[in-house]
PADOSE-781658 format. One record per residue (C-alpha): residue number from 1; x, y, z; residue in one letter. Coordinates in Angstrom, 1 decimal, decimal comma, padded with zeros to 4 digits. Example, Ala and Ser with C-alpha at 12.3 -4.5 7.8 and 13.67 -1.06 7.14 Angstrom:
+------+--------+--------+--------+------+
! resi !     px !     py !     pz ! resn !
+------+--------+--------+--------+------+
!    1 !  012,3 ! -004,5 !  007,8 !    a !
!    2 !  013,7 ! -001,1 !  007,1 !    s !
+------+--------+--------+--------+------+
//
This chain:
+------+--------+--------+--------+------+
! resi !     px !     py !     pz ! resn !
+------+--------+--------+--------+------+
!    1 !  257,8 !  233,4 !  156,3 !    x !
!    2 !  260,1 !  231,6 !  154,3 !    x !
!    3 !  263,0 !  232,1 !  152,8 !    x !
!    4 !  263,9 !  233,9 !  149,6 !    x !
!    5 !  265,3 !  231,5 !  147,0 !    x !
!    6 !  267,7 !  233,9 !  145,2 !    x !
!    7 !  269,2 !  233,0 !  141,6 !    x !
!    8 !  266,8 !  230,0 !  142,2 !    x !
!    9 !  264,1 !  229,9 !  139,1 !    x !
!   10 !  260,7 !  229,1 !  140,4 !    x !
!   11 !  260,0 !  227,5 !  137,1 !    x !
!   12 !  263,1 !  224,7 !  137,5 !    x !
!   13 !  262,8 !  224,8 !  141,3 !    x !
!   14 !  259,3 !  222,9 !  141,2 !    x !
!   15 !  260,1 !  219,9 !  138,9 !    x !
!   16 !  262,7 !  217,6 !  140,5 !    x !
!   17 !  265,7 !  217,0 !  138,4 !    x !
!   18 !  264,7 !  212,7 !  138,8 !    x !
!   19 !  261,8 !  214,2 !  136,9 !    x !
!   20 !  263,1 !  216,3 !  134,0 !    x !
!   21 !  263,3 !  214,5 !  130,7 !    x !
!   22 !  266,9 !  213,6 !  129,3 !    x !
!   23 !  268,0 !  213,1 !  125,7 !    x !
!   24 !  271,6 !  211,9 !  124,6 !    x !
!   25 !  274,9 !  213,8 !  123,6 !    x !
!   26 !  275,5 !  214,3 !  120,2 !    x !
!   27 !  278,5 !  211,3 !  119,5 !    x !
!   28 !  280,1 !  210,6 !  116,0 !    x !
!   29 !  279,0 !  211,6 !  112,1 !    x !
!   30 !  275,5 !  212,5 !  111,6 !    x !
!   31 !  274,1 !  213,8 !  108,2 !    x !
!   32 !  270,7 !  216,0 !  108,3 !    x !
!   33 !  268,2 !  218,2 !  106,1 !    x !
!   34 !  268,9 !  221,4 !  108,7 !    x !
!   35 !  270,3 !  221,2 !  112,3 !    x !
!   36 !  269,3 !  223,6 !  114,8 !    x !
!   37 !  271,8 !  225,5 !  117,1 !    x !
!   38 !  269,6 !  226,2 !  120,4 !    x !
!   39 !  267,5 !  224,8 !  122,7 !    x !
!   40 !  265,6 !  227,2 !  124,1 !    x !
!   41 !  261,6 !  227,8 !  123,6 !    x !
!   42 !  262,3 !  229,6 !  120,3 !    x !
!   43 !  264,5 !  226,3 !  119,0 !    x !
!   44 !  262,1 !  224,0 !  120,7 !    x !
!   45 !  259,3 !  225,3 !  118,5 !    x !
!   46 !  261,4 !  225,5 !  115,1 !    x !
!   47 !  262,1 !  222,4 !  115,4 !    x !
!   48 !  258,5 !  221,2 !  115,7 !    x !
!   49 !  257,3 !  223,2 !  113,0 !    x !
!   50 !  260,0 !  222,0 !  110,3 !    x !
!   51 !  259,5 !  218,3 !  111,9 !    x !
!   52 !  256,0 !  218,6 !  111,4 !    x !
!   53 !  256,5 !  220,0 !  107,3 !    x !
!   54 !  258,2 !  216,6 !  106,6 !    x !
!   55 !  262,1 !  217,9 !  106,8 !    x !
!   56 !  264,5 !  216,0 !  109,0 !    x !
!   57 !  265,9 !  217,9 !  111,7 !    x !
!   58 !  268,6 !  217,6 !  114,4 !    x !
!   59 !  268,4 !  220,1 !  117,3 !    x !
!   60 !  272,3 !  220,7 !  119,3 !    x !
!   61 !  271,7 !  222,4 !  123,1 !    x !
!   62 !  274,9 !  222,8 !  125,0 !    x !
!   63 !  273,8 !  222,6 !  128,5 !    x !
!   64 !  269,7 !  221,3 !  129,1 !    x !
!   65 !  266,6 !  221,7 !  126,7 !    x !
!   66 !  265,1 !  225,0 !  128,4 !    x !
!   67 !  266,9 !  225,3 !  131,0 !    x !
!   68 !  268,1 !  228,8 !  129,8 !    x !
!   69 !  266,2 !  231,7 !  128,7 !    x !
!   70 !  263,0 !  230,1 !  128,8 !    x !
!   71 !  263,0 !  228,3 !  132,0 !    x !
!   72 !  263,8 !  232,1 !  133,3 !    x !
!   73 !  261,0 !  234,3 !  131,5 !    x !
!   74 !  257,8 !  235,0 !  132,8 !    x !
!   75 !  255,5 !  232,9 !  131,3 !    x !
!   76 !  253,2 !  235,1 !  129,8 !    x !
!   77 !  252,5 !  235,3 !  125,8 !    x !
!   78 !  251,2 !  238,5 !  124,7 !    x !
!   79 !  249,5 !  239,2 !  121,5 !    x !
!   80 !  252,1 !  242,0 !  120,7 !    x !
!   81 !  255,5 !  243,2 !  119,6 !    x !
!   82 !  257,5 !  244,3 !  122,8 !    x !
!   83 !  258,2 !  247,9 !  120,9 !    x !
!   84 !  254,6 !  250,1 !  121,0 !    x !
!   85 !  253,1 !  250,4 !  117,5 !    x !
!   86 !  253,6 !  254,1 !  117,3 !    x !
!   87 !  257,6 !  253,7 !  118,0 !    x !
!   88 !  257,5 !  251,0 !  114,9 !    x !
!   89 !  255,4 !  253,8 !  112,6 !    x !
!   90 !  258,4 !  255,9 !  113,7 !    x !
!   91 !  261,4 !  253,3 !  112,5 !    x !
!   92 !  259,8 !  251,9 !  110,0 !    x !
!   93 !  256,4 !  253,0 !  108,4 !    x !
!   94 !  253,1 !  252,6 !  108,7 !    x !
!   95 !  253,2 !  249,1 !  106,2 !    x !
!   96 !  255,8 !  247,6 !  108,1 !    x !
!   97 !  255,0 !  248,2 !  111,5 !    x !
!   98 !  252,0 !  246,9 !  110,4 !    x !
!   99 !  253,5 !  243,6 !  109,3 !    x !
!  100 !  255,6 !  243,5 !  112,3 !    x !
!  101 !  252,4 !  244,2 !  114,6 !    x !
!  102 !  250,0 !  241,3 !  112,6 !    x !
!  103 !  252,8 !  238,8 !  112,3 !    x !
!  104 !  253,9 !  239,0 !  116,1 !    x !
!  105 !  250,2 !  238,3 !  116,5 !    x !
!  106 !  249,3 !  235,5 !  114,6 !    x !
!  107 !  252,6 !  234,0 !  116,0 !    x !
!  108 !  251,5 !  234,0 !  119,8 !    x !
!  109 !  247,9 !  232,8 !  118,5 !    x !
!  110 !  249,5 !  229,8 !  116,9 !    x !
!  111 !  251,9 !  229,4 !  119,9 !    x !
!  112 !  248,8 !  229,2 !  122,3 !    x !
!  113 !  246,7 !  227,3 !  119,8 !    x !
!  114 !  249,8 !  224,8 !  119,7 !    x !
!  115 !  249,4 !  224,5 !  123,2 !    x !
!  116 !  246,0 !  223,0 !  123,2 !    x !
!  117 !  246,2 !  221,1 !  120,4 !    x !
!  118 !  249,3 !  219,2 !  121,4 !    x !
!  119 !  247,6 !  219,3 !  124,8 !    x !
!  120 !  250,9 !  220,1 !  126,5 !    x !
!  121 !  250,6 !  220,3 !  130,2 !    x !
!  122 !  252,0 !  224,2 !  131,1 !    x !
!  123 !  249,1 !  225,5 !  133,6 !    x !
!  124 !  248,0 !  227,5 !  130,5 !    x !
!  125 !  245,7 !  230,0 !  131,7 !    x !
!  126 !  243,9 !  232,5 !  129,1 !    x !
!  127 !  243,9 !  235,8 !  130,5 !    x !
!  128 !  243,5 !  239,5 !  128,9 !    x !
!  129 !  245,6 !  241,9 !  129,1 !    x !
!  130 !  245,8 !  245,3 !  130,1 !    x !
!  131 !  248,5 !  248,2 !  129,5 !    x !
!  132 !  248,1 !  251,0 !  131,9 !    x !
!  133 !  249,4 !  254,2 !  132,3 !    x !
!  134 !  249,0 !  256,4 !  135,6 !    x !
!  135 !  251,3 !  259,7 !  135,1 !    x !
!  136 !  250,6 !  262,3 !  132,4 !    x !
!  137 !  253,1 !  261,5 !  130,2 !    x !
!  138 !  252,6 !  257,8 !  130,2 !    x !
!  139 !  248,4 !  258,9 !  129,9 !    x !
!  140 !  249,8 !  261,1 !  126,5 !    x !
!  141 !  251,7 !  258,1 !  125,2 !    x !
!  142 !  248,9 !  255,1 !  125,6 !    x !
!  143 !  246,5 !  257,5 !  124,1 !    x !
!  144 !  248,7 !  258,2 !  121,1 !    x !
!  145 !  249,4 !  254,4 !  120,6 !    x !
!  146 !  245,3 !  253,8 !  120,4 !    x !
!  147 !  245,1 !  256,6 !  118,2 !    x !
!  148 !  248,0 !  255,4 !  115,5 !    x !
!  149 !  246,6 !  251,3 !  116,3 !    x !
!  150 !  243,1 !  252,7 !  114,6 !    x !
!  151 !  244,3 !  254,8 !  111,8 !    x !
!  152 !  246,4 !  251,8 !  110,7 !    x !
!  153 !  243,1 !  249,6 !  111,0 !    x !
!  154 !  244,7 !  247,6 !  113,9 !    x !
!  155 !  241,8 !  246,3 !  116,8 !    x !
!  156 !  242,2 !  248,3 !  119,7 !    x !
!  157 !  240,1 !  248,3 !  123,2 !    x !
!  158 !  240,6 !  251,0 !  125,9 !    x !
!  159 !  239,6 !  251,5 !  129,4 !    x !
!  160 !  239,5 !  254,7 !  131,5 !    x !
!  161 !  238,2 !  256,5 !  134,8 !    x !
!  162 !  236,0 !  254,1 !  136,4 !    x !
!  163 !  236,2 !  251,4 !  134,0 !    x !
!  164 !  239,7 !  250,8 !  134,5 !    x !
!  165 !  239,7 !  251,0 !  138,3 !    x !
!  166 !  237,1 !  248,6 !  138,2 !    x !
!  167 !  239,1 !  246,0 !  136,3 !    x !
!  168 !  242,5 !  246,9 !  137,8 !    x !
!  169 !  242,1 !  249,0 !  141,0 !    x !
!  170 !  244,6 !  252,0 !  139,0 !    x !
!  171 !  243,1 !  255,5 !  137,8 !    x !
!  172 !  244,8 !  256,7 !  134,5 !    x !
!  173 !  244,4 !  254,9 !  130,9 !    x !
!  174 !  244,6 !  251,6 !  129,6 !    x !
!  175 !  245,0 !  249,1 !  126,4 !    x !
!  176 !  243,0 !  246,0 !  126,9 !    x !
!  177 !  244,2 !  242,9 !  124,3 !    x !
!  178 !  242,3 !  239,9 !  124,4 !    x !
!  179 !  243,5 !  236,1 !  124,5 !    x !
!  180 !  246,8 !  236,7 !  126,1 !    x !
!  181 !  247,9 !  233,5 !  128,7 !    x !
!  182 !  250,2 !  232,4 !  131,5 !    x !
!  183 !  252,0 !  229,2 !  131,3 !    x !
!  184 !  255,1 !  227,5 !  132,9 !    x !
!  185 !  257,3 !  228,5 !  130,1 !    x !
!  186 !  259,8 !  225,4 !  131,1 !    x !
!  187 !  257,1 !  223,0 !  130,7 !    x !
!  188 !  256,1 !  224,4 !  127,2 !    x !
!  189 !  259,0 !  224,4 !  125,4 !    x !
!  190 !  259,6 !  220,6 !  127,0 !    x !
!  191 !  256,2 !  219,6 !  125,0 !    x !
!  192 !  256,9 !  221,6 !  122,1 !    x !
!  193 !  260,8 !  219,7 !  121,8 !    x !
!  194 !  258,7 !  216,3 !  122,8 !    x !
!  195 !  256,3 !  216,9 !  119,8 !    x !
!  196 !  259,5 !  217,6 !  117,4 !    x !
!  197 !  260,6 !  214,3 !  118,3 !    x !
!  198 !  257,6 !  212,6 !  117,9 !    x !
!  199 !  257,3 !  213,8 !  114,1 !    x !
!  200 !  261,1 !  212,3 !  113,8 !    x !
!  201 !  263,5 !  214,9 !  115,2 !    x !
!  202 !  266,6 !  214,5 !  116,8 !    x !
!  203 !  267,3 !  216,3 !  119,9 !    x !
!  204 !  270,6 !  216,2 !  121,6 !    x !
!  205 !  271,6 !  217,8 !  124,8 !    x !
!  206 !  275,2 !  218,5 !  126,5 !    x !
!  207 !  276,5 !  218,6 !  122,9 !    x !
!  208 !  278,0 !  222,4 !  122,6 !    x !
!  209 !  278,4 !  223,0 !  119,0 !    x !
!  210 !  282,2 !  224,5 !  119,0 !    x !
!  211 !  282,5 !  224,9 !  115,0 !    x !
!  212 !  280,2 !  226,1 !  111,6 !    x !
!  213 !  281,6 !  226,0 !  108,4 !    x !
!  214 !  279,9 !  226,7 !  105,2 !    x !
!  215 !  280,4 !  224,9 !  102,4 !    x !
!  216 !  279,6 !  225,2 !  098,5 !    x !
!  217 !  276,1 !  223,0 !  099,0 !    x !
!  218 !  276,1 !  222,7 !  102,4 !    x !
!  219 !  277,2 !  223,5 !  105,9 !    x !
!  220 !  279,5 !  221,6 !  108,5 !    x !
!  221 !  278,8 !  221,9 !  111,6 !    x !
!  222 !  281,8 !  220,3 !  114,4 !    x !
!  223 !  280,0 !  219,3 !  118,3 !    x !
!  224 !  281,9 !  218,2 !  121,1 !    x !
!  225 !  281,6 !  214,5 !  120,0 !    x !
!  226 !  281,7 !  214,6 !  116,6 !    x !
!  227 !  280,3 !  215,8 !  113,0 !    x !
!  228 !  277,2 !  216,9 !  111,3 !    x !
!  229 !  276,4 !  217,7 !  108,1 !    x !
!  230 !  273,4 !  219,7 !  106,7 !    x !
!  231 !  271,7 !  221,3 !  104,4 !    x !
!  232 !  271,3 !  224,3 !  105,9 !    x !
!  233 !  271,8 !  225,5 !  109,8 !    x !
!  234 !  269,4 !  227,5 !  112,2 !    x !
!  235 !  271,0 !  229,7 !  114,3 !    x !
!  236 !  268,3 !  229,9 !  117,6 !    x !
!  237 !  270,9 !  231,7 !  120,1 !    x !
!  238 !  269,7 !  234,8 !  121,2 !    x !
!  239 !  272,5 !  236,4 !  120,6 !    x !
!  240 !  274,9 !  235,8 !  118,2 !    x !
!  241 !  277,8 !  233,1 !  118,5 !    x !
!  242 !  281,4 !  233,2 !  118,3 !    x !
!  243 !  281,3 !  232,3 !  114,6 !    x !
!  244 !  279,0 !  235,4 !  114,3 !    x !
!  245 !  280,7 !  238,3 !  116,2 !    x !
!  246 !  280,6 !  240,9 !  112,9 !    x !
!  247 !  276,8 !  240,8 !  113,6 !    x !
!  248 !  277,1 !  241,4 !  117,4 !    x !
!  249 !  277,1 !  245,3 !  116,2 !    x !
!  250 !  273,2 !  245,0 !  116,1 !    x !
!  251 !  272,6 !  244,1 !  119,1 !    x !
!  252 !  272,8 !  244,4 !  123,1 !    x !
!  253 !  272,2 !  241,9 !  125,8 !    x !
!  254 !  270,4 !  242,7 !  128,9 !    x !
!  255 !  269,2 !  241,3 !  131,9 !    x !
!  256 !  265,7 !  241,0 !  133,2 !    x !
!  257 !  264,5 !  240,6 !  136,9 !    x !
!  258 !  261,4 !  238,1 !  138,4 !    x !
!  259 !  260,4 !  237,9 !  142,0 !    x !
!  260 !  257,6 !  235,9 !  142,6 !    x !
!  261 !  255,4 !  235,7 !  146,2 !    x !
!  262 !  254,6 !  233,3 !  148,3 !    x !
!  263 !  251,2 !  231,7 !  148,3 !    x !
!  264 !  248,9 !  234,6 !  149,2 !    x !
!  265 !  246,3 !  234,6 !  151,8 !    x !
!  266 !  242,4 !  235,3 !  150,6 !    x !
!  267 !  242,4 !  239,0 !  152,2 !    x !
!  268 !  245,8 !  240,3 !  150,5 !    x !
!  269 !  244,7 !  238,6 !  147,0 !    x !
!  270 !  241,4 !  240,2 !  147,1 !    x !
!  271 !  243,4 !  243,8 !  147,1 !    x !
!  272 !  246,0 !  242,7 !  144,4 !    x !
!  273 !  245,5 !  242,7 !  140,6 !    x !
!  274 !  242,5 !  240,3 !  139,4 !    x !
!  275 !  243,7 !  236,7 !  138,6 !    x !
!  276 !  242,5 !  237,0 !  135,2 !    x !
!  277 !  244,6 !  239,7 !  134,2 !    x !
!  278 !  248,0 !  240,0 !  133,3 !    x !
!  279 !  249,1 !  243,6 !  133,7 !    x !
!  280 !  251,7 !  245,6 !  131,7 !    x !
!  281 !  252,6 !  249,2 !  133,5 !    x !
!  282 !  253,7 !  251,9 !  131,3 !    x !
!  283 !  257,2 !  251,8 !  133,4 !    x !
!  284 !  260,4 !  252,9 !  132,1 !    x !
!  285 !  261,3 !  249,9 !  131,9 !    x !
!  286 !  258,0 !  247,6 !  131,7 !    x !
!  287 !  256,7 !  246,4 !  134,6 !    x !
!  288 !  254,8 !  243,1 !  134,0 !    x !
!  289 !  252,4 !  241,3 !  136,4 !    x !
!  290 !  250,2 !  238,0 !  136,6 !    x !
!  291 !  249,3 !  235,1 !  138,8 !    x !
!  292 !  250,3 !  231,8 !  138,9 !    x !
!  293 !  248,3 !  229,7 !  141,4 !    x !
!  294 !  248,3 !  232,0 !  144,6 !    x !
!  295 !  251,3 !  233,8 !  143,9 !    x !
!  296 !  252,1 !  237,0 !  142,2 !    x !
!  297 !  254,9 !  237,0 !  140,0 !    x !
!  298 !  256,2 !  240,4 !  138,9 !    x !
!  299 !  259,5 !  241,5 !  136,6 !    x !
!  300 !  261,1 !  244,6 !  135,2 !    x !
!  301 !  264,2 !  246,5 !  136,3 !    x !
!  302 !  266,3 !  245,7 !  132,9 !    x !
!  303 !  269,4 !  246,9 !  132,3 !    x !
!  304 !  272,4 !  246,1 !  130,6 !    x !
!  305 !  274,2 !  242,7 !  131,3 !    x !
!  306 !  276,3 !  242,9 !  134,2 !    x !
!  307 !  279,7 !  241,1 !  135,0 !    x !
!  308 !  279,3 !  237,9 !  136,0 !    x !
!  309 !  281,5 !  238,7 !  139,7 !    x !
!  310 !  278,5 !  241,2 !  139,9 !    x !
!  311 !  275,6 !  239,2 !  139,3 !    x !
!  312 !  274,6 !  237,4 !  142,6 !    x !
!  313 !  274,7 !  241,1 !  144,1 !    x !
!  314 !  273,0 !  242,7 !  141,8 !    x !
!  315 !  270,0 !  240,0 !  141,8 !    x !
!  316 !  269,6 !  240,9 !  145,4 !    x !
!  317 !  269,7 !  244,5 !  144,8 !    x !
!  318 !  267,5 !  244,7 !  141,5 !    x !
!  319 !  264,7 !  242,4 !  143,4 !    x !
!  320 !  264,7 !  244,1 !  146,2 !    x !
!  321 !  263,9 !  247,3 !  143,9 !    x !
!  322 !  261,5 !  245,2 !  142,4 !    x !
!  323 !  259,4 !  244,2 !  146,1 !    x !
!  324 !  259,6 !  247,9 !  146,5 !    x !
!  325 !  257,8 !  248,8 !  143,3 !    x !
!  326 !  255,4 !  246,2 !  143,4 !    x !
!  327 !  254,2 !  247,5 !  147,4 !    x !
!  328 !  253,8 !  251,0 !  145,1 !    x !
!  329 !  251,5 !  249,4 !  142,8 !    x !
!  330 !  249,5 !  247,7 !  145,7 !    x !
!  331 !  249,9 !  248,3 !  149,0 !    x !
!  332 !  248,7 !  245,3 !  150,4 !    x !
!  333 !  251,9 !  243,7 !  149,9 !    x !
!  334 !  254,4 !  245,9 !  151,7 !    x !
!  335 !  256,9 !  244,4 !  153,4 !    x !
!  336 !  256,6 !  241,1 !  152,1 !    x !
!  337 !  259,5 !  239,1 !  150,5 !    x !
!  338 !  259,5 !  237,0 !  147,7 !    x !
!  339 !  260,3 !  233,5 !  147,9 !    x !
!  340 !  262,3 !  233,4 !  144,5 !    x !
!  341 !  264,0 !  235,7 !  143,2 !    x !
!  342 !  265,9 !  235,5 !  139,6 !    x !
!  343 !  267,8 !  237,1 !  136,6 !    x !
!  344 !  267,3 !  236,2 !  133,0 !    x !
!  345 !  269,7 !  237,6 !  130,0 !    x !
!  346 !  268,0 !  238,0 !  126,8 !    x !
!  347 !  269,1 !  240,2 !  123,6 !    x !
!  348 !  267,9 !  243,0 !  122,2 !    x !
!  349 !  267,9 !  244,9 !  118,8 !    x !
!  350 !  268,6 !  248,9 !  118,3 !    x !
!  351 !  264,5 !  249,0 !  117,0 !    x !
!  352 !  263,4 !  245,9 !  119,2 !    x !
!  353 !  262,5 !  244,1 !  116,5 !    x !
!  354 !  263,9 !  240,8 !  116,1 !    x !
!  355 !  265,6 !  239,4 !  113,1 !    x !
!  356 !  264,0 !  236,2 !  111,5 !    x !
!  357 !  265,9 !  234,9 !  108,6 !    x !
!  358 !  269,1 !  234,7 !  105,9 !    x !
!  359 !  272,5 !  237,2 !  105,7 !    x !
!  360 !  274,1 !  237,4 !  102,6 !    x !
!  361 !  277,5 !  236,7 !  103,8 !    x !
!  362 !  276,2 !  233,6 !  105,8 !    x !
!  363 !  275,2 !  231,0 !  103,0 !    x !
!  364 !  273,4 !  227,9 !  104,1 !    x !
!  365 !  272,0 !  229,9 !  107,5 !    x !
!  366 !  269,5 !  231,2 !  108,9 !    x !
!  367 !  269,2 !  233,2 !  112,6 !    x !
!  368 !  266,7 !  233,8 !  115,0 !    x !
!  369 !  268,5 !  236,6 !  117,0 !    x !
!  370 !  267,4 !  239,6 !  119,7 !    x !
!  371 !  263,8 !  238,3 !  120,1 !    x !
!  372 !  264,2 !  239,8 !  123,4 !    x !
!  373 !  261,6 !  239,0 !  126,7 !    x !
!  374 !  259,0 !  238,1 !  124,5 !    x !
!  375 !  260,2 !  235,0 !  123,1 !    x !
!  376 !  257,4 !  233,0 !  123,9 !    x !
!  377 !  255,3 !  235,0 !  121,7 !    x !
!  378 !  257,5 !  235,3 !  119,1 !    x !
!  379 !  258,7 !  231,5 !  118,6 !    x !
!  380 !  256,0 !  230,7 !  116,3 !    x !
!  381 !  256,6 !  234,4 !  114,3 !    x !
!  382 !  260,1 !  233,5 !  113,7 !    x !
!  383 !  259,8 !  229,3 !  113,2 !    x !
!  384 !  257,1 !  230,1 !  110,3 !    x !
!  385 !  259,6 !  233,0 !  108,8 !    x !
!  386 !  262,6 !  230,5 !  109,1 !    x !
!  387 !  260,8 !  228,3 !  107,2 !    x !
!  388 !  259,6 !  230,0 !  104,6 !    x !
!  389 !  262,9 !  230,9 !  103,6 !    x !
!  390 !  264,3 !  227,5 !  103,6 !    x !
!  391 !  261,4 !  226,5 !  101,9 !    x !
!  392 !  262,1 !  229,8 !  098,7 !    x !
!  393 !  258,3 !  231,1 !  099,7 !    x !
!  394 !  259,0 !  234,0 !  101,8 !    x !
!  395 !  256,5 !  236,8 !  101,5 !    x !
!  396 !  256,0 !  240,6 !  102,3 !    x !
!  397 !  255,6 !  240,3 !  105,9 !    x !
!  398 !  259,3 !  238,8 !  106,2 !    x !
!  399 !  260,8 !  241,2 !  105,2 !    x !
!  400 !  261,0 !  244,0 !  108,5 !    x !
!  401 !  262,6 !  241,1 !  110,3 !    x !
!  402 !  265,5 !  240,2 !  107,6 !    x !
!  403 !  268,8 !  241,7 !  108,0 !    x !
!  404 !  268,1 !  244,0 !  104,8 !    x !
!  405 !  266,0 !  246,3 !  106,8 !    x !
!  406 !  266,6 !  249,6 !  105,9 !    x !
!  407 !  266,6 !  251,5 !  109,5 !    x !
!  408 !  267,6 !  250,2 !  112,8 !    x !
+------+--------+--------+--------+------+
//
């Protein structure tokens, strides 16, 4: 059996370092339409859609492209917002949680459409997915979200009793959404920052920026080897920047856990989840399960960001937890260990909801904060928002992702 790889991401692990594609540090004075702070798979993609509109763009990454967040998510892109559609009702309204809900959507469509068209080479596999709930409670909640999905006219399919366990081997209810995929989310953020630069963007790695500065008509922006000057400036952090801390109030980072399997033998992977699924459980917090190749990756366990002296502990503790809950969920697998085992820090809002665009006080920016664990999904969402806004056409559906929400 071999080893477990912990703090080692699976996704990084399998492409040599001789392999990974470099681009230069940022040296000297340089003088651009709008530079992007970020290179993660949210900056990656903004960067390719303003490239692609005809605006000249220079993207700034402190360490690697993707070797963040994104080379430590999942993988999967899910045709939804992370909060349930009833909880957005709740916060905001039936109208905005709709926008919220059809935006997120047509984002992840774009983002796998992208994908093909580009023909970027993740291991994109298109796979539905299915939210399931097996308690009572969880039951009551999943049947209230299909309830409020149809009475706002939102597409919703459900499984129950047999039809459920024959899809996924659990009794209780479930959400099926169609079109969902797995990818190596490393490897798609690479083709989406190699598209930018074919249609003339310049990426620079290694090059932390350490200074923003508004001016009256535009923004300056100070890197570790030198000066830019733009136009306006995205913001693709995550989470707020040094530069930024009043608006750290909104939000709180957390940290997310992945083990994934060995390569599985044909008698165990017959008893596991289908291949062509990718499973959500109805966990407090989410459980999330799919394939890649022969292996089972599975994540969950949040909480709150832990003290860096803590971390290499606590990724052995939390995945450990994980193993157990995923023997729960399928038997077969008991007593297995995984051979990697990782943590990844996102952001997250008070609603969940991510904010996409300007803040008054900030003149000549725009952010792309607390997009959370599903940024995959949501690059597309928040590049076409971003852009809009630079661009003076932002419409209706903006709007419950701006800063001038009214609750949080």
């Amino acid at each position: 059996m071999p080893k477990t790889h912990y703090g080692t991401r699976y996704w990084l692990d399998r492409h040599a370092a001789s392999r990974r594609p470099s681009y230069p540090r940022h040296r000297g004075v340089l003088q651009t339409d709008v530079a992007i702070v970020g290179g993660g798979a949210i900056g990656c993609v903004i960067a390719y859609v303003f490239a692609a509109a005809g605006i000249k763009v220079a993207l700034f990454e402190a360490e690697r492209l993707a070797q963040g967040q994104a080379s430590g998510g999942t993988g999967i892109v899910v045709h939804e917002p992370e909060p349930e559609f009833h909880k957005l009702v709740a916060q905001h309204g039936v109208r905005d949680a709709r926008h919220i809900y059809q935006t997120a959507r047509r984002g992840s469509l774009e983002y796998v459409a992208a994908i093909k068209r580009l023909r970027i080479d993740c291991g994109m596999q298109i796979r539905d997915g299915v939210h399931v709930a097996t308690t009572p409670e969880g039951i009551h909640g999943l049947e209230k979200e299909a309830a409020m999905r149809r009475e706002a006219g939102i597409d919703v399919a459900v499984l129950k009793g047999s039809a459920l366990a024959r899809k996924t081997g659990m009794d209780g209810f479930g959400l099926v959404t169609h079109g969902n995929a797995s990818l190596d989310p490393y490897r798609s953020s690479l083709g989406f920052a190699k598209a930018a630069a074919a249609r003339g963007a310049a990426l620079f790695e290694r090059s932390p920026v350490t200074r923003i500065r508004p001016k009256r008509r535009h923004v300056e922006i100070k890197t570790a080897g030198g000066m830019v000057t733009a136009s306006s400036v995205v913001l693709a952090t995550g989470y707020p920047t040094d530069d930024f801390k009043p608006l750290r109030r909104r939000f709180a980072k957390f940290e997310s856990y992945v083990v994934l399997t060995p390569e599985l033998g044909a008698p165990v992977r017959r008893e596991m989840t289908p291949p062509e699924l990718i499973l959500r459980t109805a966990a407090a917090p989410d459980q999330w399960l799919h394939w890649t190749g022969n292996r089972v990756l599975f994540s969950g366990a949040d909480q709150s960001s832990v003290a860096e002296r803590l971390k290499a502990r606590t990724i052995i503790q939390r995945t450990g937890q994980l193993m157990y809950e995923l023997s729960v969920l399928r038997p077969v697998i008991s007593g297995a260990m995984p051979e990697y085992a990782w943590a990844t820090e996102y952001s997250r809002t008070i609603d969940g909801v991510p904010y996409f665009g300007p803040h008054r006080n900030y003149p000549h920016h725009l952010f792309a904060f607390g997009a959370g664990p599903g940024g995959l999904g949501l690059s597309f969402a928040a590049a076409r928002i971003l852009l809009r806004s630079y661009q003076n056409a932002t419409e209706k559906a903006d709007v419950p992702f701006s800063f001038v929400r009214i609750r949080e």
